[in-house]
C-alpha positions as CSV (number, residue, x, y, z in Angstrom):
1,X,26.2,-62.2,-14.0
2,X,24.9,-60.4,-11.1
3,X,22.9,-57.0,-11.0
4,X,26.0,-55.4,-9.8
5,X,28.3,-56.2,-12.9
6,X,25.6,-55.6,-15.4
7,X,26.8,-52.5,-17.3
8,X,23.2,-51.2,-17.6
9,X,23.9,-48.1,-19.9
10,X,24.9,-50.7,-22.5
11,X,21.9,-52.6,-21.7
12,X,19.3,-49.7,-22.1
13,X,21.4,-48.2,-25.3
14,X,21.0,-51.5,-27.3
15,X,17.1,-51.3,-26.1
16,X,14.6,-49.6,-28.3
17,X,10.9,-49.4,-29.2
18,X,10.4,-50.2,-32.8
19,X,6.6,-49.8,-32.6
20,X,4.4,-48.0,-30.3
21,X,0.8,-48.2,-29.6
22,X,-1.7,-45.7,-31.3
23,X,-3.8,-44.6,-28.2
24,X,-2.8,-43.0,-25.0
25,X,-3.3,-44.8,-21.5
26,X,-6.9,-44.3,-20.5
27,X,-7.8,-42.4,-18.1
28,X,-11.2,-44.1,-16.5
29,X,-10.9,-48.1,-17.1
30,X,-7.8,-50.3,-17.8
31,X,-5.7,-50.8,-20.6
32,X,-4.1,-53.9,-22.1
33,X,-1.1,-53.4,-24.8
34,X,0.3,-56.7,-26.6
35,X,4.2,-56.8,-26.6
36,X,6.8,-58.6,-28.7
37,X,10.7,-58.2,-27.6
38,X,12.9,-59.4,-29.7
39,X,16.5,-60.5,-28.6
40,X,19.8,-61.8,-30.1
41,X,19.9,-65.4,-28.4
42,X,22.8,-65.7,-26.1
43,X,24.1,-68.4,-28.2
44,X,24.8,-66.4,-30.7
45,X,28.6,-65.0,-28.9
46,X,29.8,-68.8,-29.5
47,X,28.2,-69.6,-32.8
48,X,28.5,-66.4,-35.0
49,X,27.5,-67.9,-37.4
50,X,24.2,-68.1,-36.4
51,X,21.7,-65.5,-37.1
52,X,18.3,-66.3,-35.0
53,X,16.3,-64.1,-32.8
54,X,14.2,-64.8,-30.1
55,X,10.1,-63.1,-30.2
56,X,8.5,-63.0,-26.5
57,X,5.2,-62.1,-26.7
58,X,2.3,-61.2,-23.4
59,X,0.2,-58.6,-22.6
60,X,1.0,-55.4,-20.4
61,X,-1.9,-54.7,-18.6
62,X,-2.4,-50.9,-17.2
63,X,-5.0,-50.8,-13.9
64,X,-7.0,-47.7,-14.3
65,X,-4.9,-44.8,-12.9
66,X,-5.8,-44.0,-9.7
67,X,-5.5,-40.7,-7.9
68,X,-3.7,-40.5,-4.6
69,X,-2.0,-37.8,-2.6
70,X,1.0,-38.1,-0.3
71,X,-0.9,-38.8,2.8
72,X,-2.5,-42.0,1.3
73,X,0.6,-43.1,-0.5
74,X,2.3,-43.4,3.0
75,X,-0.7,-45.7,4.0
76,X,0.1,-47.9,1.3
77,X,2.1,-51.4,1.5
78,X,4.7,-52.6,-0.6
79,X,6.6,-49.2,-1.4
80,X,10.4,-48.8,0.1
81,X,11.7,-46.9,3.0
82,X,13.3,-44.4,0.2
83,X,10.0,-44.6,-1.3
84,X,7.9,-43.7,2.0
85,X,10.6,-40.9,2.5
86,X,9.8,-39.3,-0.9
87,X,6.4,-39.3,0.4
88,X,6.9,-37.0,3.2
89,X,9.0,-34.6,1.4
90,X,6.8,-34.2,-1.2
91,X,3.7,-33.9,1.7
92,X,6.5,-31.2,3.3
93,X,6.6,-29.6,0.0
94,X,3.4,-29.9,-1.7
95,X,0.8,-30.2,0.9
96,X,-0.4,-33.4,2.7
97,X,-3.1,-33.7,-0.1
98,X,-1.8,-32.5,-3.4
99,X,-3.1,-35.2,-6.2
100,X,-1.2,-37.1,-7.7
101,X,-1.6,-40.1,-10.3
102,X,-0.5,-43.7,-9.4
103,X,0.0,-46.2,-12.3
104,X,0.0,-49.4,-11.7
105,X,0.6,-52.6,-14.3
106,X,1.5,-56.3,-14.6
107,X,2.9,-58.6,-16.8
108,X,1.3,-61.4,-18.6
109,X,3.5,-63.2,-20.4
110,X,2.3,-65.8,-23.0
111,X,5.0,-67.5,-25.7
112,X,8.5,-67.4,-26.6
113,X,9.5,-68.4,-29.9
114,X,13.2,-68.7,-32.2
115,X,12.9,-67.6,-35.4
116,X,15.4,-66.7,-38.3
117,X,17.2,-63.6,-39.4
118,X,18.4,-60.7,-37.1
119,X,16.5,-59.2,-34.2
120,X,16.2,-55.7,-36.6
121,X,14.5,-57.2,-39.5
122,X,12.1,-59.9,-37.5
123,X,11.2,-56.4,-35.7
124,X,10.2,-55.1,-39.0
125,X,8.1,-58.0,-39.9
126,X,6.2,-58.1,-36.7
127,X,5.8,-54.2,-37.4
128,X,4.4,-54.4,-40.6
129,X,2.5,-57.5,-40.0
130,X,1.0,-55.1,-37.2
131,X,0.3,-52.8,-39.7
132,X,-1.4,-55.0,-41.6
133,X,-4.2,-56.0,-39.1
134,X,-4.2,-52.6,-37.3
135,X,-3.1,-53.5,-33.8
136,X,-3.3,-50.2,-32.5
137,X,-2.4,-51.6,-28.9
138,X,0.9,-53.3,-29.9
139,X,4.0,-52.8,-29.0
140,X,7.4,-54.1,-30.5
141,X,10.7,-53.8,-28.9
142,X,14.1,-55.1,-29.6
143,X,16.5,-56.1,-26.3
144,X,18.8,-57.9,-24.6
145,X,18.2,-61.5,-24.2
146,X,19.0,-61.9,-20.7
147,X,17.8,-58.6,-19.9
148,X,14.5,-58.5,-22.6
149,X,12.2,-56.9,-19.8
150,X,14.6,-53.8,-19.5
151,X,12.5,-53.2,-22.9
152,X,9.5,-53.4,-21.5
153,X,10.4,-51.2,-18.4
154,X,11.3,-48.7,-20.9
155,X,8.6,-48.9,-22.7
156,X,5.6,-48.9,-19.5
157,X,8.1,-45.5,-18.1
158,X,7.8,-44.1,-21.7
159,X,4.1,-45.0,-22.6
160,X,2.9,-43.8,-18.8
161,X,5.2,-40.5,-19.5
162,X,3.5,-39.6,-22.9
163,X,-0.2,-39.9,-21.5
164,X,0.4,-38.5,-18.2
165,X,-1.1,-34.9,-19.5
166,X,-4.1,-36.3,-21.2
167,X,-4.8,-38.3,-18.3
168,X,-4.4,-35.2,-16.0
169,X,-6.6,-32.8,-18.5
170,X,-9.6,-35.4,-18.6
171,X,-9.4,-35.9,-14.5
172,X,-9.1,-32.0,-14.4
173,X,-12.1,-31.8,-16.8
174,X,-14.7,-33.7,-14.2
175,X,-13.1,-31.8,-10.9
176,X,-12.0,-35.2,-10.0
177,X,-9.0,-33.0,-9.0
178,X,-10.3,-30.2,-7.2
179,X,-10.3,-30.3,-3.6
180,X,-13.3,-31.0,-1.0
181,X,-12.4,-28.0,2.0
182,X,-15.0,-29.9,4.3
183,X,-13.4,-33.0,4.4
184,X,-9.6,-31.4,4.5
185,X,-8.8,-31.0,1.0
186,X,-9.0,-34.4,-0.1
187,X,-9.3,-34.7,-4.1
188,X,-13.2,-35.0,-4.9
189,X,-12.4,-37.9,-6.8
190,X,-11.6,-39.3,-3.3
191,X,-15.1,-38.6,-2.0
192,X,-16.6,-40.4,-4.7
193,X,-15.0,-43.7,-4.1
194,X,-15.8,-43.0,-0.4
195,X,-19.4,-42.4,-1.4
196,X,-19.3,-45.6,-3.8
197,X,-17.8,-47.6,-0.5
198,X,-20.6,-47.0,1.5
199,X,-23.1,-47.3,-1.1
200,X,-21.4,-51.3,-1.1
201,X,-21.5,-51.8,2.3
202,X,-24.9,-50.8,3.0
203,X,-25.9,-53.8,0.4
204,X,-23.7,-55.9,2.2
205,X,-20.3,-55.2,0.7
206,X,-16.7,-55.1,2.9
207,X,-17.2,-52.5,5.6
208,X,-13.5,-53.4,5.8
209,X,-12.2,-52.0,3.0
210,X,-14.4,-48.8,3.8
211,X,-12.5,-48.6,7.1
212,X,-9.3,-49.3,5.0
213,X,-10.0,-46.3,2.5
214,X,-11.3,-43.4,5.1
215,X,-8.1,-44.5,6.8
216,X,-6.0,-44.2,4.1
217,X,-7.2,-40.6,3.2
218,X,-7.0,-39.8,6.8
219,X,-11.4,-38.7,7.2
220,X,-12.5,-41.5,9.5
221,X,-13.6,-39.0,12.1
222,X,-15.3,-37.0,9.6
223,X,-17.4,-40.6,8.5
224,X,-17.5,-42.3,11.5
225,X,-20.8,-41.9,13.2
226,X,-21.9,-42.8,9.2
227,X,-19.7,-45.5,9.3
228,X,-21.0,-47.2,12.5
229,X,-24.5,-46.5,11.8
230,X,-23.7,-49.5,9.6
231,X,-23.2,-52.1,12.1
232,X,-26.5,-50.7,13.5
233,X,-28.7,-52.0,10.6
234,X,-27.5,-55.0,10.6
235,X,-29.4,-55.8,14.1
């Protein structure tokens, strides 16, 4: 069936989070939640009779969040043109260098495994088994087979939703928002990394990707004597 024909309402209304981890997203390192989806095998619509469900299990791993502003999200690769365009309304809107958070995770997928009964009550199992060995980083979701990481997009959208305010209050709490008027407003978080750049490079580290970041946040006049003063020591 192709994207176009899928009726995705029916998808996401037969989708839901059974189980749902016991600590926000953190704020300053990464975060790594075990998942279980279960699914009714697709087999099941010819045999009826049949009463399996179908456990994938991995790891979601959350980067730490990372505070950008519209200016260095349109210096970014990989995002769409629609993407890009959101950008520069929001940098109309907002200011070139209001913060914003950027989340960022991937998918490590480990097993797949049929076991009996329905999807609803091997969800319970896994749930209480959870319980059990409290797995406060667990999630368990029931899906649609052919669709199973529909669940898991729900789930990273609803998990990143529900710690988007703690992760805001504990930046806010350090001044990692607040913005540095000598170097155009850029979050002070921003001059940290910056700082932590050079600090790199002047042992040796990538004196590209300190080229790469002042770009990005748009100060590589306000560093550059700084920056070439680097090349310098190394003769």
């Amino acid at each position: 069936m192709s994207a176009d024909n899928v009726d995705w309402k029916k998808v996401l209304e037969n989708t839901s989070i059974i189980r749902f981890p016991k600590q926000k997203l953190a704020t300053f390192g990464s975060t790594s939640i075990n998942y279980y989806v279960v699914t009714e095998p697709l087999y099941t619509v010819i045999d009826s009779k049949s009463e399996e469900g179908v456990i994938r299990t991995g790891v979601v791993v959350a980067e730490k969040p990372a505070i950008i502003t519209p200016y260095y999200a349109m210096h970014l690769q990989g995002f769409s043109e629609d993407a890009y365009e959101y950008f520069k309304e929001i940098s109309s809107s907002s200011g070139q260098n209001s913060p914003g958070i950027l989340y960022q995770y991937k998918n490590e997928p480990s097993e797949m495994e049929i076991v009996s009964g329905n999807p609803k009550e091997i969800a319970a199992n896994i749930d209480s088994g959870l319980d059990k060995t409290k797995s406060d980083m667990s999630v368990v979701m029931i899906g649609v087979d052919e669709y199973w990481d529909v669940a898991l997009l729900k789930f990273v959208y609803e998990f990143t939703a529900n710690s988007i305010a703690n992760n805001i209050n504990e930046f806010s709490s350090r001044g990692l928002l607040d913005p540095d008027a000598s170097l155009g407003g850029i979050p002070r978080d921003a001059v940290q990394k910056i700082e932590k750049l050079f600090s790199e490079a002047e042992k040796g580290g990538s004196t590209d990707m300190l080229k790469l970041e002042l770009d990005r946040w748009g100060v590589f006049e306000q560093y550059q004597d700084r920056f070439f003063n680097l090349f310098k020591r190394a003769f």
